[in-house]
C-alpha positions, 0 to 999 in steps of 0.5 A: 500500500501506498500512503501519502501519494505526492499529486504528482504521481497521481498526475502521472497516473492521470496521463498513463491512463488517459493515454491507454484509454486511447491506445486501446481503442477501437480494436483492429479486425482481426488479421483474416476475414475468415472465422477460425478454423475447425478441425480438419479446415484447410489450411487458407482458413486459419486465422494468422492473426487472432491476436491483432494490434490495437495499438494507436499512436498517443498523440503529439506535436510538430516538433524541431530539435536543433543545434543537436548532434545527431546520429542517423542509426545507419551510421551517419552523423550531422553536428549541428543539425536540425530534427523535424518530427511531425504526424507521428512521422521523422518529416526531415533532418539535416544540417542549420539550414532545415526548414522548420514549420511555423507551428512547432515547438523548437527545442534547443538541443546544443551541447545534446545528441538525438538519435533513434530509439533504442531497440532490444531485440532480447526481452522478458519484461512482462513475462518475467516481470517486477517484481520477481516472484514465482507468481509472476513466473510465466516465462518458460512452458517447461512440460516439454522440449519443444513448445512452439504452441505457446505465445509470449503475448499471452503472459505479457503483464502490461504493468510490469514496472519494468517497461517504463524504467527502460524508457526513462532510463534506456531511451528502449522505444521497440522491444522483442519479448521472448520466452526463455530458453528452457526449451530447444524450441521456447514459442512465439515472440511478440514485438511491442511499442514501449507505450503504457497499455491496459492490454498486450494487444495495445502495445503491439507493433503494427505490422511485426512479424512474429519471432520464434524463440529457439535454444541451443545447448546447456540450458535444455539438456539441463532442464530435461535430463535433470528430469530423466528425459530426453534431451539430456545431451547435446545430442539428443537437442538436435534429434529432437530438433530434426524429428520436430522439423521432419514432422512440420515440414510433413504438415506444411507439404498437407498445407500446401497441397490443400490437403485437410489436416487436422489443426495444430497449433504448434504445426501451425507455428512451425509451418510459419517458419518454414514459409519465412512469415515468423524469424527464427531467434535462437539462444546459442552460445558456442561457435561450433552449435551455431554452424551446426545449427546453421547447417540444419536450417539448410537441411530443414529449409529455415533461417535463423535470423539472429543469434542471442548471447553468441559470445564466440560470435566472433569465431564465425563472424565470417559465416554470420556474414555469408548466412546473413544472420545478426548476432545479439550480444552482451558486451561482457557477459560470460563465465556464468556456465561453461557454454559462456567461458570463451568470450572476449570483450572485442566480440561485438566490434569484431563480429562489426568489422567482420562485415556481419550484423551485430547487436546489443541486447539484454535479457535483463530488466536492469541492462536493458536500462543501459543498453547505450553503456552496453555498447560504449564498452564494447566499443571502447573494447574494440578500438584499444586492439585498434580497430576504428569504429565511429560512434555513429556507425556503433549506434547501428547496433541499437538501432537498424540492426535491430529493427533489421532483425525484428523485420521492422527495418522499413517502419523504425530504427533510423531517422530517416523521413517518413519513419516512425518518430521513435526518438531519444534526446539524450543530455549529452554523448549517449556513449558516456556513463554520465548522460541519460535520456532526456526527452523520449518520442515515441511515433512522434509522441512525447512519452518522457521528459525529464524535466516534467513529472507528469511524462514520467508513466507510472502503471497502476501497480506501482500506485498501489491501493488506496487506503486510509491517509492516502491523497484525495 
């Protein structure tokens, strides 16, 4: 319970809820006109999207930041340059002599930077959400190896406390929410907008496509053996990897004969890889699984679009390259298994230089707060065994990288006019422990400030319940 409520924290509830209440209206139809399907359907009549967005952008105001230093998210970079957001869109951006509309607030951005928001390809807000009890434990189906059935989306808590800490704290305008990684094939993931929401569905990227989590490695072979079941070998992963695809690509061939088939869920997903609608994400550490991971694939007719927590990406960064798949990667992380022990702090600007995708990620509610910091380190790493990266090329592994990965490259990811207003203003260099974000848009809506604690969102879990003492 919460006693003595300061007014302003109230206010900042009045703005959350004012704003879901618009996010969440009028729902979206949903993804297919067809009712769904019965068993024994043909395949045409499933429902793709039974779960539509319903998001809808909070609203905003032409706005101009000026005199800032600006990195564009592909690796470009302008000083002194101007910002024009406007419609919920990046209308221009360029040097001085930008046009700025009559009507927009300008703000002075000298001595600051603006770049896009920060994307995290590799979240379990919501799913493991704040705070941390076995209640709130909803990230992992661990009843089977493979559960590819299960959707992320359906254990999302909107009021996880965590999705508002990384806006304010991380500048995260995008993130990928995952399950775990008990399973060799963990369920679907559900890219959201870090927007307040009463609803998952009114946080939900428009357009994204579904990801589907995968894992390599210890973590299954733990979780099963130690049940006496299989896999409890590096072995047995990939048996029942192969059976699993065998059976989906079985199922997949009925689909596209137009055959009936019986409907199945976890097929369903499986099919939808297998047609390249839903990405591949996968959990694997070591340099030796990821190419044989890679050559299943081959054998399966799959891609794998990134690989998570890859600490000897830099062994096959060449192959990462050839294959066009990212590597999402934690700047230091390691030795907390023996799958983790061979890292080096260079491994992100290697796998860079090697002309591959490389990323920053998370994985935890408190560094997704510092995603930025995440990168300066490993950018620092890079350059003392010389290899010459610039901040604004850096920034590319929290920006268009990740949109790339996520499939939503086209939308979001950098600032380029006609993409979405995703954008931080940070009070100084981003790459700096010292500098935070300062102001934060989101589809050119300001959702943060700093400097007004009415833009500070506070979900209703973190008010508490009213009671005796409390504000009126």
């Amino acid at each position: 319970m919460v006693r003595g409520m300061k007014s302003g924290l109230l206010a900042a509830a009045t703005l959350v809820f004012a704003g879901c209440a618009a996010t969440d209206a009028q729902p979206q139809a949903a993804g297919s006109d067809a009712a769904p399907a019965a068993t024994g359907a043909k395949a045409e009549r499933f429902d793709k999207n039974p779960y539509p967005s319903t998001y809808h952008a909070y609203p905003g105001r032409v706005t101009a930041v000026t005199g800032v230093t600006i990195f564009d998210g592909e690796g470009g970079r302008i000083d002194g340059g101007t910002v024009v957001l406007a419609e919920g869109k990046v209308a221009s951006i360029g040097g001085a002599d930008t046009a700025i509309p009559a009507d927009a607030l300008v703000i002075d951005g000298r001595g600051k930077f603006v770049t896009p928001g920060v994307i995290d390809v590799h979240s379990h807000l919501g799913v493991y959400p704040s705070p941390g009890v076995d209640a709130h434990s909803d990230g992992n189906e661990m009843t089977s190896p493979t559960t590819p059935e299960v959707w992320a989306e359906h254990s999302v808590w909107p009021q996880d406390p965590g999705f508002s800490r990384a806006l304010a704290n991380g500048g995260v305008t995008t993130l990928q929410i995952l399950p775990g990684s008990a399973n060799l094939i963990g369920g679907r993931s559900v890219t959201l907008k870090n927007v307040p929401s009463r609803t998952v569905q009114g946080m939900k990227f428009p357009g994204a496509p579904y990801g589907m989590k995968m894992a390599c490695g210890e973590n299954p072979k733990r979780v099963y053996g130690g049940k006496g079941r299989m896999p409890s070998t590096r072995m047995g992963n990939f048996a029942v990897d192969r059976q699993t695809w065998a059976k989906a690509a079985a199922y997949k061939k009925k689909l596209d004969e137009g055959k009936t088939v019986d409907r199945d869920l976890a097929m369903e997903t499986l099919a939808g890889v297998l047609s390249g609608e839903i990405l591949v994400h996968n959990h694997c550490y070591r340099a030796d699984e990821m190419a044989q991971v890679i050559d299943m694939s081959h054998e399966f007719g799959y891609k794998v679009t990134a690989f998570h927590h890859a600490v000897e990406a830099y062994k096959v960064a060449d192959l990462l390259r050839k294959e066009g798949i990212c590597a999402a990667l934690w700047a230091d992380w390691w030795g907390f298994k023996m799958e983790a022990y061979d890292s080096v702090p260079e491994n992100l600007p290697m796998v860079e230089q090697a002309g591959a995708c490389a990323i920053v990620h998370s994985d935890d509610a408190n560094q997704i707060q510092r995603l930025n910091q995440e990168a300066a380190k490993a950018l620092a790493a890079g350059r003392r065994m010389g290899l010459t990266i610039s901040d604004e090329r850096a920034w590319r592994w929290l920006a268009i990288n990740p949109a790339t990965a996520l499939g939503i490259a086209d939308k979001t990811g950098s600032l380029k006019p006609g993409k979405m207003a995703d954008v931080v203003l940070w009070n100084g260099n981003p790459f700096s422990v010292y500098t935070r974000p300062e102001k934060v848009w989101i589809d050119g809506a300001l959702l943060y400030d700093a400097d007004d604690p009415k833009r500070r969102p506070v979900s209703d879990f973190e008010l508490g319940q009213p009671g005796e003492g409390d504000v009126k």
